[in-house]
gemmi code that builds the backbone of each chain (N, CA, C; Angstrom):
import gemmi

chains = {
    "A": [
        ("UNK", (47.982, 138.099, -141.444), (47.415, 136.763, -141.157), (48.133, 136.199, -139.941)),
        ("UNK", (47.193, 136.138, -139.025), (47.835, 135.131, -137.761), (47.321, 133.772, -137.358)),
        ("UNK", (48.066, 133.281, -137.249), (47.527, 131.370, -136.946), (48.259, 130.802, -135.750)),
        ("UNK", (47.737, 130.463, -134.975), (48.080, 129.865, -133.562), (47.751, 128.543, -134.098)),
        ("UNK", (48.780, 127.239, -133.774), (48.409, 126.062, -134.551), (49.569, 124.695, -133.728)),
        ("UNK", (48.840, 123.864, -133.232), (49.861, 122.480, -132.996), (50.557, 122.531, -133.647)),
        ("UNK", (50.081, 122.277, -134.813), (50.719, 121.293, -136.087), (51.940, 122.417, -136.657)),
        ("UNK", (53.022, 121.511, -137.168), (54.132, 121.661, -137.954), (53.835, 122.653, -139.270)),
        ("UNK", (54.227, 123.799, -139.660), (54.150, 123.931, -141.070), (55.489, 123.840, -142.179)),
        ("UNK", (54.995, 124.284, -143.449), (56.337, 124.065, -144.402), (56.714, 125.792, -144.546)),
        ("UNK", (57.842, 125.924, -144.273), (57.841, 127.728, -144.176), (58.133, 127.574, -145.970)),
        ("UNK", (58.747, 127.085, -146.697), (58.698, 127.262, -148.200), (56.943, 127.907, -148.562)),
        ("UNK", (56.505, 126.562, -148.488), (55.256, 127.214, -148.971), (54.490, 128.128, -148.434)),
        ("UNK", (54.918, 128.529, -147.366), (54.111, 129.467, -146.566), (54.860, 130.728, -147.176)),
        ("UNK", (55.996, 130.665, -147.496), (56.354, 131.937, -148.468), (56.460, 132.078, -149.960)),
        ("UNK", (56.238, 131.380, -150.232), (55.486, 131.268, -151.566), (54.313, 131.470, -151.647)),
        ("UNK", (53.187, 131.445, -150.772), (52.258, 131.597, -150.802), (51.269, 132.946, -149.979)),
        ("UNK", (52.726, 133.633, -149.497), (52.645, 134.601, -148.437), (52.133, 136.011, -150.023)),
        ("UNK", (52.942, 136.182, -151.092), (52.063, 137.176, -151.537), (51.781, 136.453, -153.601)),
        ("UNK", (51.234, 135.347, -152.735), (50.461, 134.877, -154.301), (49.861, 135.859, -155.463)),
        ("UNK", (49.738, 136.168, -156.121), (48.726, 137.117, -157.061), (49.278, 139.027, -156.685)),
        ("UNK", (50.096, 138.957, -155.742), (50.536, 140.345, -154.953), (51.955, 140.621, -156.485)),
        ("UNK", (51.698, 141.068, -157.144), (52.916, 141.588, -158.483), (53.461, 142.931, -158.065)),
        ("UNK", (52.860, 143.137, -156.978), (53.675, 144.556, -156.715), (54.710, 143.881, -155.777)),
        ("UNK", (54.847, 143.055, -154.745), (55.800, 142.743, -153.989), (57.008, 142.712, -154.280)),
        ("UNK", (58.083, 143.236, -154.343), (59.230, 143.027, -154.557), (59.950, 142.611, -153.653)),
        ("UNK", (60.042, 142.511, -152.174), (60.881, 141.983, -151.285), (59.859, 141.225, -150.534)),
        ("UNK", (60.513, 139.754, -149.914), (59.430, 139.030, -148.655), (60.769, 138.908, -147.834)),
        ("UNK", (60.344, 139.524, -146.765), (61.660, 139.305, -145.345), (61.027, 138.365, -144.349)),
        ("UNK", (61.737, 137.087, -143.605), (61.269, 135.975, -142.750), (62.193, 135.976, -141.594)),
        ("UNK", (61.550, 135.339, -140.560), (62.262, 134.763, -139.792), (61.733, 133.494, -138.681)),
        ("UNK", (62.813, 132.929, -139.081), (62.304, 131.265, -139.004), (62.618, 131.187, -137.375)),
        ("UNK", (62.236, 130.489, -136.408), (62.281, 130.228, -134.765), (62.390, 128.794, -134.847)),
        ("UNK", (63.519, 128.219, -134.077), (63.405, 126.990, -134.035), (64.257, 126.704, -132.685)),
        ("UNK", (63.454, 125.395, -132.448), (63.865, 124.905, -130.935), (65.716, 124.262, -130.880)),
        ("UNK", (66.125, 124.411, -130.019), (68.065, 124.820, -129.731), (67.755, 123.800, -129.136)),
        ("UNK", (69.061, 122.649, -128.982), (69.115, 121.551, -127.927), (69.740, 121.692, -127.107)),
        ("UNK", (69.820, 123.242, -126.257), (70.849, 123.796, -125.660), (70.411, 124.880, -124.876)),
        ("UNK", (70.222, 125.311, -123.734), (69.374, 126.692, -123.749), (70.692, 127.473, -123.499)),
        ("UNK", (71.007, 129.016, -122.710), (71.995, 130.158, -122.419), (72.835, 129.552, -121.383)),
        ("UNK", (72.125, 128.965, -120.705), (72.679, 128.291, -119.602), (73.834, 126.820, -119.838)),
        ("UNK", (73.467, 126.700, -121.206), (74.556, 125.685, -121.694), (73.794, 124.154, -121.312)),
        ("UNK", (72.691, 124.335, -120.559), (72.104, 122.749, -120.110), (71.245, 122.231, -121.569)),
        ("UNK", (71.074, 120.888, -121.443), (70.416, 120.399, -122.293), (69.090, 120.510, -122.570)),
        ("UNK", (68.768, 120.582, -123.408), (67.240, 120.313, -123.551), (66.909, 119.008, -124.163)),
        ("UNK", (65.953, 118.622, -124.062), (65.449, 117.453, -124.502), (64.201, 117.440, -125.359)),
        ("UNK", (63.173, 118.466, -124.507), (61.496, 118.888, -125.525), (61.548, 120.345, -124.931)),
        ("UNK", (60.537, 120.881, -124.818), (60.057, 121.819, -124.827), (58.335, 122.308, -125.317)),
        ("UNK", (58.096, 122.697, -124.034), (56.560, 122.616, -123.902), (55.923, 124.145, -123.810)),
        ("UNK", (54.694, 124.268, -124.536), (54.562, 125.911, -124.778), (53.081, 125.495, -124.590)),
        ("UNK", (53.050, 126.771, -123.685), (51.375, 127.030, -123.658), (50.811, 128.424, -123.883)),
        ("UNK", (49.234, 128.544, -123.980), (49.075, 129.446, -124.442), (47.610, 130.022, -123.897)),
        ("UNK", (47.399, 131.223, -124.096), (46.119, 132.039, -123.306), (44.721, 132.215, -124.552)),
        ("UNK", (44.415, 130.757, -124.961), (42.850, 130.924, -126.324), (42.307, 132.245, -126.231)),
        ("UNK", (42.574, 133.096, -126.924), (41.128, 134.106, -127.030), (42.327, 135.603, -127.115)),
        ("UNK", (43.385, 135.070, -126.169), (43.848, 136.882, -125.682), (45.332, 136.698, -126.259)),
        ("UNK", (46.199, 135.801, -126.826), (46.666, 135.350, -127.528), (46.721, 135.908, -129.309)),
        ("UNK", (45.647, 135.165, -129.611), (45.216, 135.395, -131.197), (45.137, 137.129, -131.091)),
        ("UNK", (44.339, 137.633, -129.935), (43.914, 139.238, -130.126), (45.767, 140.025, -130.040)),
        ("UNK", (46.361, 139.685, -129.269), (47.659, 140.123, -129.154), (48.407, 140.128, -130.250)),
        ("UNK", (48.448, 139.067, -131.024), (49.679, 138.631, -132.132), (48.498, 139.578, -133.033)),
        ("UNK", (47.338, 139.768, -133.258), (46.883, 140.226, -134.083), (46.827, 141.913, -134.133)),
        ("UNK", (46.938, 142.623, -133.053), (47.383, 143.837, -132.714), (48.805, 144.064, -133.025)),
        ("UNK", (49.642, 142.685, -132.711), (50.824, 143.214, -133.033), (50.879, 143.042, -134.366)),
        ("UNK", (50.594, 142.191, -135.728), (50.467, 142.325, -137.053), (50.055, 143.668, -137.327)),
        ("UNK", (48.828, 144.259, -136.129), (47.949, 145.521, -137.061), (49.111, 147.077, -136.749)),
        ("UNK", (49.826, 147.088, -135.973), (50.775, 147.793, -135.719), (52.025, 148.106, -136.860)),
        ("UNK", (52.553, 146.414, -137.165), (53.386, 146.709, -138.391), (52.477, 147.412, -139.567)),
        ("UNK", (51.340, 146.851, -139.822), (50.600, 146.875, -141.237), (50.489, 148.498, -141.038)),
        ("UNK", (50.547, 148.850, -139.877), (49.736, 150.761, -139.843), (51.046, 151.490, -139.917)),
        ("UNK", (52.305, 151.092, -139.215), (53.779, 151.395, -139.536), (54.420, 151.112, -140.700)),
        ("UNK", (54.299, 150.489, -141.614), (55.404, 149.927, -142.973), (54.476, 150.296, -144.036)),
        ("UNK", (54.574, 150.056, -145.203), (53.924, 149.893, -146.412), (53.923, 148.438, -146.537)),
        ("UNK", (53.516, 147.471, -146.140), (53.178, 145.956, -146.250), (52.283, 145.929, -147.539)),
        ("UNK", (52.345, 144.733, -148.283), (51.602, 144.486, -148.841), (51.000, 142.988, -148.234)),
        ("UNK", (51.498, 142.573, -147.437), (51.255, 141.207, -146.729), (52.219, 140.874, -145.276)),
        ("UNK", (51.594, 140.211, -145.090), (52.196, 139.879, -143.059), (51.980, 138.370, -142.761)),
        ("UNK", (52.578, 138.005, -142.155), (52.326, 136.419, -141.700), (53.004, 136.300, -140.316)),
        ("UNK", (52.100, 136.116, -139.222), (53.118, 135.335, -138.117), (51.999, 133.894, -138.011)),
        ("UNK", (53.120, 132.832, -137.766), (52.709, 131.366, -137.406), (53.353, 131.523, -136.256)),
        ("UNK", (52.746, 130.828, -135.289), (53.196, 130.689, -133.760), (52.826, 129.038, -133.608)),
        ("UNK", (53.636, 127.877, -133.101), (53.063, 126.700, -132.074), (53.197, 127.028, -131.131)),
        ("UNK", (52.322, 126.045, -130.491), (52.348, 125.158, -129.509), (52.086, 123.733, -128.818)),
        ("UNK", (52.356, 123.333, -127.607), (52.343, 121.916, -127.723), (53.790, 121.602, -127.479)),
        ("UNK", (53.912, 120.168, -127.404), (55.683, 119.737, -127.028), (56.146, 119.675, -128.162)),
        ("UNK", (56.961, 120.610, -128.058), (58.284, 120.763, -129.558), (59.299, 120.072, -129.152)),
        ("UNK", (60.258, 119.622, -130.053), (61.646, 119.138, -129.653), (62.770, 119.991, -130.450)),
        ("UNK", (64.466, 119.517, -130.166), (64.772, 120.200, -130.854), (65.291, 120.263, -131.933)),
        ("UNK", (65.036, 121.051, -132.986), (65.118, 121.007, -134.344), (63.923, 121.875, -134.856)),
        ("UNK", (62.718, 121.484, -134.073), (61.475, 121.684, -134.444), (61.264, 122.930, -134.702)),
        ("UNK", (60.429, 123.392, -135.178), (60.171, 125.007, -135.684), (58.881, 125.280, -135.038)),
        ("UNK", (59.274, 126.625, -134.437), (58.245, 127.446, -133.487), (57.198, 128.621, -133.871)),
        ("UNK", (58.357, 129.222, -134.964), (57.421, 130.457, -135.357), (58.187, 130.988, -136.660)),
        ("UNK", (57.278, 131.285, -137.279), (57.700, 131.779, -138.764), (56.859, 133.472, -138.637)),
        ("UNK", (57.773, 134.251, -138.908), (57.476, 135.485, -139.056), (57.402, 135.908, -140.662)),
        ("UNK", (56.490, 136.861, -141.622), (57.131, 136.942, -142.794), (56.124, 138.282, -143.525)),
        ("UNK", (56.857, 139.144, -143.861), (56.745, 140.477, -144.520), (56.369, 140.586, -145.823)),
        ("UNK", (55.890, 141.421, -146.548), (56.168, 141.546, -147.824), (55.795, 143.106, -148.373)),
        ("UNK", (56.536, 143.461, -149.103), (56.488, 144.931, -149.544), (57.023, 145.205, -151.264)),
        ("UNK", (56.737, 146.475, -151.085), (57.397, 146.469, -152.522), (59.017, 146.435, -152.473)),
        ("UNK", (59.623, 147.689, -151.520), (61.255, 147.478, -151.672), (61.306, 146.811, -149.758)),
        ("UNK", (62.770, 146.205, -150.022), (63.330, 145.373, -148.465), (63.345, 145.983, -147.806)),
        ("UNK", (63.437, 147.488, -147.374), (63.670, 148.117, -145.544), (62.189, 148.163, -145.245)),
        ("UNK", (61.625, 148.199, -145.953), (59.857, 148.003, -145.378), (59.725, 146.241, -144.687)),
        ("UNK", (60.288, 145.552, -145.379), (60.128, 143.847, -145.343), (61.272, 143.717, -143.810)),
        ("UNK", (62.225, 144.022, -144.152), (62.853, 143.902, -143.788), (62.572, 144.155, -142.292)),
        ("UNK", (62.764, 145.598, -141.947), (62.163, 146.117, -140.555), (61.143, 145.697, -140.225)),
        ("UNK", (60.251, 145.618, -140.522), (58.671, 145.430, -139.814), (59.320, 143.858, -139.507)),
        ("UNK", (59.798, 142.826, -140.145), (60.156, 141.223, -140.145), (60.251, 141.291, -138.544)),
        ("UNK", (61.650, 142.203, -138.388), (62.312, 142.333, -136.931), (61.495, 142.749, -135.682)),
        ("UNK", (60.925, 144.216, -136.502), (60.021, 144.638, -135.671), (58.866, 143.059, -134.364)),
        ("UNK", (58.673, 142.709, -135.809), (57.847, 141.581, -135.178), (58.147, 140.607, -134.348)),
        ("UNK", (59.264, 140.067, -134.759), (59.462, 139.179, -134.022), (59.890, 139.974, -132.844)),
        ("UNK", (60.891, 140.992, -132.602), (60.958, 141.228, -131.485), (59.756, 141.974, -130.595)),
        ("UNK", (58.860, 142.048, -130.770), (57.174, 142.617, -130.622), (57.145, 141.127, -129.995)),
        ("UNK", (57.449, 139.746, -130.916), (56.494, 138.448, -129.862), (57.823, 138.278, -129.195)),
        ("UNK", (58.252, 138.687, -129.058), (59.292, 137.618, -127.806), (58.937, 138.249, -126.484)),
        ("UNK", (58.395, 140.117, -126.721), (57.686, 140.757, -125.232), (56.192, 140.669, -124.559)),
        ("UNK", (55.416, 140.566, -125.864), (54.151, 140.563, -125.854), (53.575, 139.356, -126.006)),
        ("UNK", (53.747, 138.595, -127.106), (52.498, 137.411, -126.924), (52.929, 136.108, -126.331)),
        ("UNK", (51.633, 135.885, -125.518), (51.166, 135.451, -124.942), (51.537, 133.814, -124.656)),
        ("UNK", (52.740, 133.224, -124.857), (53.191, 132.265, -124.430), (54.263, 131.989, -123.583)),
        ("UNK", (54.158, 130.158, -123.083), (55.272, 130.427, -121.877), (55.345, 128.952, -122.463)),
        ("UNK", (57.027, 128.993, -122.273), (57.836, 127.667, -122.834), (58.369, 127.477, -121.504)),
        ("UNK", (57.995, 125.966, -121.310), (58.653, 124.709, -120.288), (59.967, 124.131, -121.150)),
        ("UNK", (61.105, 124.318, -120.179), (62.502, 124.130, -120.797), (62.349, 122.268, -120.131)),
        ("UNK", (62.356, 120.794, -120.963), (62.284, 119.638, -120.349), (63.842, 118.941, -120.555)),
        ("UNK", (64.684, 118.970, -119.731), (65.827, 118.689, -119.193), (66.227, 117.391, -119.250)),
        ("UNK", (67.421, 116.482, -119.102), (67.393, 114.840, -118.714), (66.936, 115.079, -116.926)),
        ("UNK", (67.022, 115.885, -116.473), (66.904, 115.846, -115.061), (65.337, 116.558, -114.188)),
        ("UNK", (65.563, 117.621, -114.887), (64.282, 118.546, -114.095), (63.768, 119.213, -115.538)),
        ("UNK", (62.826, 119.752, -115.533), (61.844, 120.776, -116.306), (62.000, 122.009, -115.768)),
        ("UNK", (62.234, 122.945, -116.584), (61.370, 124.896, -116.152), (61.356, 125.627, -116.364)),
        ("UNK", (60.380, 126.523, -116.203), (60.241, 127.599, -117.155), (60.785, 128.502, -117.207)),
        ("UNK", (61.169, 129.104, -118.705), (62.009, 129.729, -119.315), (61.090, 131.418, -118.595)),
        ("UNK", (62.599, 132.448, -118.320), (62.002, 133.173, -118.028), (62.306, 134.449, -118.855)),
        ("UNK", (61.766, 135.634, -118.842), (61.835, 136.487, -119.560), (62.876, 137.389, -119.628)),
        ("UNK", (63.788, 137.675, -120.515), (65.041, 138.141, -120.776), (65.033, 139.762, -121.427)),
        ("UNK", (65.826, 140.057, -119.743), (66.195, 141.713, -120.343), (66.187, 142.004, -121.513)),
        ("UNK", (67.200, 141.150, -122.319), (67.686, 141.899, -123.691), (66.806, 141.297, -125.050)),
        ("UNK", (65.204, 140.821, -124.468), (64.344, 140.788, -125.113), (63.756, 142.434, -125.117)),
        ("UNK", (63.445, 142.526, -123.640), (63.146, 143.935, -123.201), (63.556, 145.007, -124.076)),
        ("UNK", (65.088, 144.862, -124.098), (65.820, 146.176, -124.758), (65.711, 145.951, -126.165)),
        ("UNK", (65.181, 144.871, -127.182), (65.212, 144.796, -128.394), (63.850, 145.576, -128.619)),
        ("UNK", (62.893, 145.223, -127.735), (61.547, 145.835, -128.121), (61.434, 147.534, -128.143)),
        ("UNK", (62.430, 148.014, -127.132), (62.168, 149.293, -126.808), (62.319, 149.774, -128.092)),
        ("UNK", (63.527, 149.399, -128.535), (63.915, 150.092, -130.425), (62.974, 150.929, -131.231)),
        ("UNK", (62.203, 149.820, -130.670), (61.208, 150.123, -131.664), (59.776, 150.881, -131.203)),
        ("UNK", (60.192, 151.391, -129.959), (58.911, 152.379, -129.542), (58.755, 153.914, -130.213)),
        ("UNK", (58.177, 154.373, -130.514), (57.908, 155.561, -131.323), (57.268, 156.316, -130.771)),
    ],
    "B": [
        ("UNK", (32.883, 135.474, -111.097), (34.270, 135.465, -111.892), (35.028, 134.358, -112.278)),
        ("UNK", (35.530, 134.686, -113.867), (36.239, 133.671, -114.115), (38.042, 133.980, -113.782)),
        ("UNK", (38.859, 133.049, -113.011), (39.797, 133.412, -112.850), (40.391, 132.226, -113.794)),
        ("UNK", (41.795, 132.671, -114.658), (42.637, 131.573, -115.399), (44.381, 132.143, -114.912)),
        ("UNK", (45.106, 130.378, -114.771), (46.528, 130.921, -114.190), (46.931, 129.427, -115.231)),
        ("UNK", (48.234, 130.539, -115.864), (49.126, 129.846, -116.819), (50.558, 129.999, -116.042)),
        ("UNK", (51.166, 129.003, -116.920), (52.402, 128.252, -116.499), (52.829, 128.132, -115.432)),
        ("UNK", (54.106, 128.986, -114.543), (54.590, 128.002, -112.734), (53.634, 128.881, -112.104)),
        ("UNK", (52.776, 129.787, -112.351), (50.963, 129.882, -111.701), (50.656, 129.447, -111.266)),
        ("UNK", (49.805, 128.421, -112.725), (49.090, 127.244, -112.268), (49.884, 126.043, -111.774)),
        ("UNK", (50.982, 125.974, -111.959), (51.378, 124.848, -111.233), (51.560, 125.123, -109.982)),
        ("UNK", (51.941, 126.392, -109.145), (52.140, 126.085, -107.992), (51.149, 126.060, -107.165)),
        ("UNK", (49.788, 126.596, -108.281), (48.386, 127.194, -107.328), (47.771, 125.511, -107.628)),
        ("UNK", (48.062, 125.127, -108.653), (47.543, 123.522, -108.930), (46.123, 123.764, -109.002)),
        ("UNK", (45.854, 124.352, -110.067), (44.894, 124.594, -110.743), (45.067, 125.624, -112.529)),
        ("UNK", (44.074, 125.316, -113.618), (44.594, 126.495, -114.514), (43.559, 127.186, -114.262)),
        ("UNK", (41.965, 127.057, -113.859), (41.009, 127.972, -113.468), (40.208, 127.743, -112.405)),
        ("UNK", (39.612, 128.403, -112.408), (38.529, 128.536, -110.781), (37.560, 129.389, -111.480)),
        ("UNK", (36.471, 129.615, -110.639), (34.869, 130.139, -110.666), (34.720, 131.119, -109.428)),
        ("UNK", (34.864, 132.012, -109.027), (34.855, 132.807, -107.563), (33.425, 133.555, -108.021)),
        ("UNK", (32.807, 134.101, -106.882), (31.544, 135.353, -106.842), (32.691, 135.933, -106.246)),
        ("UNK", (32.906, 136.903, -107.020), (33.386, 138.252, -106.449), (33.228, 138.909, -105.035)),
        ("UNK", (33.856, 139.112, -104.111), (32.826, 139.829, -103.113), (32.647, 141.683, -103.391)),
        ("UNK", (31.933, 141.750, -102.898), (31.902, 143.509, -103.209), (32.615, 144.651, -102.672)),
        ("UNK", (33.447, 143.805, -101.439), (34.333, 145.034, -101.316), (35.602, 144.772, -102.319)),
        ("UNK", (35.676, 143.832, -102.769), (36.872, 143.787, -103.972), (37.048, 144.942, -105.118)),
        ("UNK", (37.163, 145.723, -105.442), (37.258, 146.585, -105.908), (38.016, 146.924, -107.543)),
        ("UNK", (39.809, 146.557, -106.907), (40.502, 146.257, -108.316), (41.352, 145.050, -108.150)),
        ("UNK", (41.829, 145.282, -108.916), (42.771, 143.984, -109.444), (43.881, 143.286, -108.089)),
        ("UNK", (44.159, 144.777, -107.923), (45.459, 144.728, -106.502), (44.869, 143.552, -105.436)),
        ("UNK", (43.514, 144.146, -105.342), (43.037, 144.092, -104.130), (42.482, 142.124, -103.919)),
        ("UNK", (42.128, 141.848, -105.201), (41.860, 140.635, -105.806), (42.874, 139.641, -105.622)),
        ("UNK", (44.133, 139.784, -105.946), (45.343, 138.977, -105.488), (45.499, 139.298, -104.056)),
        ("UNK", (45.212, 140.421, -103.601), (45.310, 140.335, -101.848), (44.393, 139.138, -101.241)),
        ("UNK", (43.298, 139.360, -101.790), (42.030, 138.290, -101.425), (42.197, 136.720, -101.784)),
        ("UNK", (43.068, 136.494, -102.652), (43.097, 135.563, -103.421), (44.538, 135.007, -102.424)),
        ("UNK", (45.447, 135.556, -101.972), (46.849, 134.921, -101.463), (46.172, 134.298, -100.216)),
        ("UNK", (45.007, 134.853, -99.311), (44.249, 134.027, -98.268), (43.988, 132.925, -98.433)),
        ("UNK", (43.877, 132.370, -99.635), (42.869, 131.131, -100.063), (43.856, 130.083, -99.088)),
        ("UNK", (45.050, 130.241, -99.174), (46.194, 128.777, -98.884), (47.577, 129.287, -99.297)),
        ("UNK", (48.704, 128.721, -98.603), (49.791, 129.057, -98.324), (50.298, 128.730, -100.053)),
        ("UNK", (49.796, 128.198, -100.882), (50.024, 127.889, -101.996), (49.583, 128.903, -102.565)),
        ("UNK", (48.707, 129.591, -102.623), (48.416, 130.678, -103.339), (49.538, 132.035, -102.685)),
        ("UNK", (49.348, 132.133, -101.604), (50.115, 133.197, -100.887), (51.438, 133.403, -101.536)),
        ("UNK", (52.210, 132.313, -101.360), (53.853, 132.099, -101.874), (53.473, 132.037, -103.442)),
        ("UNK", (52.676, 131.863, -104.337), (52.643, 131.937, -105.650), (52.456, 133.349, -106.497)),
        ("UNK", (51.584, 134.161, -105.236), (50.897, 135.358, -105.703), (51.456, 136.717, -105.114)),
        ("UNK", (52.310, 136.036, -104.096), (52.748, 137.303, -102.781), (53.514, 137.957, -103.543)),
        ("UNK", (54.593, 138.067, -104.890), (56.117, 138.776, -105.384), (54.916, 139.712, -106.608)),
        ("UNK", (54.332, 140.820, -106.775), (53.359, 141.215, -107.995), (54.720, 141.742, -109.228)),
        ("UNK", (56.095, 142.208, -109.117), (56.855, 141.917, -109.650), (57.238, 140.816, -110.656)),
        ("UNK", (56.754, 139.479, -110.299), (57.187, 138.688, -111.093), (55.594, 138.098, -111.896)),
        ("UNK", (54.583, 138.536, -111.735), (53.697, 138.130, -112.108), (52.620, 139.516, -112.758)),
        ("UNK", (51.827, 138.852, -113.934), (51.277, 140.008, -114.987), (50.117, 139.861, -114.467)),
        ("UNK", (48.877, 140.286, -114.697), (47.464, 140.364, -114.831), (46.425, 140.893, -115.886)),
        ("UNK", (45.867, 139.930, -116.631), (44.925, 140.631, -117.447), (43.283, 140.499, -117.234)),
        ("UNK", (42.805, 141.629, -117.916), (41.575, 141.689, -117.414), (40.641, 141.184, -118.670)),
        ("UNK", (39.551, 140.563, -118.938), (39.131, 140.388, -120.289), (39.839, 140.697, -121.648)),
        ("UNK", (40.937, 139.623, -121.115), (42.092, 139.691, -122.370), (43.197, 140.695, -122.734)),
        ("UNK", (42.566, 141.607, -121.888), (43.771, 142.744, -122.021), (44.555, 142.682, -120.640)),
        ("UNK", (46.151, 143.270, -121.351), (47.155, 143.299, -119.868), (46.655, 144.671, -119.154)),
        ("UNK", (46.846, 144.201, -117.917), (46.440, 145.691, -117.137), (47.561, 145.808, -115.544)),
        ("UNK", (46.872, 145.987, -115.297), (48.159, 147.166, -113.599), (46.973, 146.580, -112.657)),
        ("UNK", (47.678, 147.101, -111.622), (47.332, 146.387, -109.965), (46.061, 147.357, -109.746)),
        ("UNK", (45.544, 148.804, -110.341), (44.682, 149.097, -110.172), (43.385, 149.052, -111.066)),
        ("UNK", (43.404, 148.521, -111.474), (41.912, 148.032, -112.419), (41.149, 147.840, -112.026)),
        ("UNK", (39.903, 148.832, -112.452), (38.449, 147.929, -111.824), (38.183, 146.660, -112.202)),
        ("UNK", (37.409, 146.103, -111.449), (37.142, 144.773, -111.490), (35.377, 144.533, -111.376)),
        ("UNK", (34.864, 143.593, -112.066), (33.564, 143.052, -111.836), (33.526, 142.213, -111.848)),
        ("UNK", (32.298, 141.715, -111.212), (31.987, 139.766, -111.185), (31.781, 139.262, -112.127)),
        ("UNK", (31.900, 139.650, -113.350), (31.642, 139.360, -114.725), (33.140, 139.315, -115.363)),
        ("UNK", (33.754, 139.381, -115.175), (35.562, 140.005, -115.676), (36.094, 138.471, -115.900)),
        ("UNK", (36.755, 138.512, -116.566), (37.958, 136.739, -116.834), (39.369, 137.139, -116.959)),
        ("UNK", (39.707, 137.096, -115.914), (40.925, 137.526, -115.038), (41.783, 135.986, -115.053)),
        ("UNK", (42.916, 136.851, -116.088), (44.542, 135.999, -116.271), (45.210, 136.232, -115.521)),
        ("UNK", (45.993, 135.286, -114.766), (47.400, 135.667, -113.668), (48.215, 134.982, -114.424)),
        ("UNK", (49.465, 135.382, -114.790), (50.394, 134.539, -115.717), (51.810, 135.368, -115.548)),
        ("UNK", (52.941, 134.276, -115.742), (53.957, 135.281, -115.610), (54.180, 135.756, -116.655)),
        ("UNK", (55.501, 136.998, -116.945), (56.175, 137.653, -117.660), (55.905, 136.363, -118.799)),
        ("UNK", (55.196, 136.974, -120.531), (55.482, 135.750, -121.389), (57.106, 135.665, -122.068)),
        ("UNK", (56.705, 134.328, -122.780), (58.177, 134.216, -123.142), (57.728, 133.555, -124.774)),
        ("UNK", (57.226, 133.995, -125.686), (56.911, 133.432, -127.015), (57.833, 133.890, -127.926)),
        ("UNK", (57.761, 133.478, -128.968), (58.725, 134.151, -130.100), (59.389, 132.796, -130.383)),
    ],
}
model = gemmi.Model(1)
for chain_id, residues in chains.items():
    chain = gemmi.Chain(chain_id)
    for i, (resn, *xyz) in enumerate(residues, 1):
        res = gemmi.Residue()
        res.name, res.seqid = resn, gemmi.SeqId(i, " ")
        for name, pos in zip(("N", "CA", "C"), xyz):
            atom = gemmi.Atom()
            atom.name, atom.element = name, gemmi.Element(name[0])
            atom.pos, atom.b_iso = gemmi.Position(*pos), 0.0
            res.add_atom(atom)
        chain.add_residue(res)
    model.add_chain(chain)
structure = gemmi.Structure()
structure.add_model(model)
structure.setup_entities()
C-alpha cells in the first residue's frame, strides 16, 4: 500500500492496522522519518518544503513496494510519504513491513527506505532564518542503496 | 509536448511547465535540452551541467539518448531527495 498525502498521519494506528485480520504475521518492522531542526551542515532549519512529480511518483514508490513484495515473504507493506511545508518535529514518512518471522520485516523495512531516499520522486526545500535550499543528494544515500542490488 | 521542471529547475527556468511542438529534427532527449538551453540564458545556465540534472520520459527515468515524440511528458528535475 502506497499513499502520497499532505496530511499528517498516526503511525500507531497505521501499525496496528498495517496487518489487521493477517494471524500469520509474526513480526511488523517500521521506520518512522521525521523533520531535524538542524540539517549536516549544523544550520538551522525552520520548515521544510517537499514537492513532488503526480503520476510518476505514486508509479515509483509503487515499483519500489512491488520489488520488496517479489524479494521477502511479506505478508503486508506500507510506505506513507508527505508533502507540503513540514516543520520540525513533523513526520515525513512511515515505512512498515510485515511477515511471519523479523529478517523478512526487518530487511525489506531498510531495504525500503533506503530504495526512497534514491529513487522517489521528491525534493525537499531546506527554509533557514536567512535563505532557503535545496537539499541535495547524498553519496552515502547512494552507497546504502547499492547493498541492496542483486 | 508536454515539458514539467521540479524544484531549483523550475525555479531558475521560472516556470514548472510549458507546451512546445516538438520540432522534427529533435530526435532524443540529449538533443531536446540542447534545443531547449537556446530558449534564454536562464534556461542555458539551468540546463547546460546534464550531470546534475535527471530526465524522465512519460514517467519513467531515462538517459540523454531516448527517443522522443511530440506526444511524450518530459520531466527535468534534479537528483531526488525523498525518504
Amino acid at each position: 500500500m502506497v499513499r502520497i498525502q499532505k496530511e499528517d498521519f498516526d503511525p500507531g494506528q497505521e501499525l496496528e492496522q498495517i496487518s489487521q485480520g493477517l494471524l500469520s504475521v509474526g513480526g511488523i518492522a517500521s521506520f518512522l522519518g521525521l523533520v531535524r531542526d538542524m540539517n549536516s551542515q549544523k544550520e538551522t532549519i525552520q520548515a521544510m518544503e517537499l514537492e513532488y512529480y503526480p503520476g510518476m511518483t505514486e508509479r515509483l514508490l509503487q515499483e519500489i513496494e512491488n520489488e520488496a513484495l517479489e524479494r521477502w515473504p511479506l505478508d503486508a507493506s506500507l510506505i506513507i510519504h508527505r508533502y507540503g511545508r513540514l516543520l520540525p518535529g513533523d513526520r515525513i514518512v512511515l515505512v512498515a513491513t510485515a511477515s511471519a518471522h523479523r529478517q523478512a520485516a526487518l530487511e525489506s523495512c531498510a531495504f525500503l527506505i533506503d530504495w526512497l531516499k534514491t529513487k522517489a520522486p521528491f525534493w525537499k526545500m531546506e527554509i533557514g532564518p536567512e535563505s532557503a535550499h535545496w537539499v541535495e543528494a547524498k553519496a552515502e544515500d547512494r552507497a546504502a542503496e547499492a547493498k541492496w542490488k542483486r | 509536448m508536454k515539458i514539467l521542471y521540479f524544484a531549483w529547475v523550475k525555479q531558475k527556468i521560472g516556470t514548472d511547465k510549458e507546451n512546445i511542438s516538438l520540432p522534427a529534427s529533435i530526435k532524443n532527449t540529449g538533443a531536446l535540452i540542447d534545443w531547449l538551453m537556446e530558449k534564454s540564458p536562464a534556461y542555458r545556465e539551468t540546463l547546460s551541467n546534464k550531470n546534475v540534472i535527471r530526465i524522465a520520459r512519460n514517467q519513467v527515468y531515462c538517459g540523454w539518448e531516448e527517443p522522443v515524440t511530440d506526444t511524450d511528458e518530459i520531466a527535468i528535475f534534479p537528483p531526488v531527495t525523498g525518504g
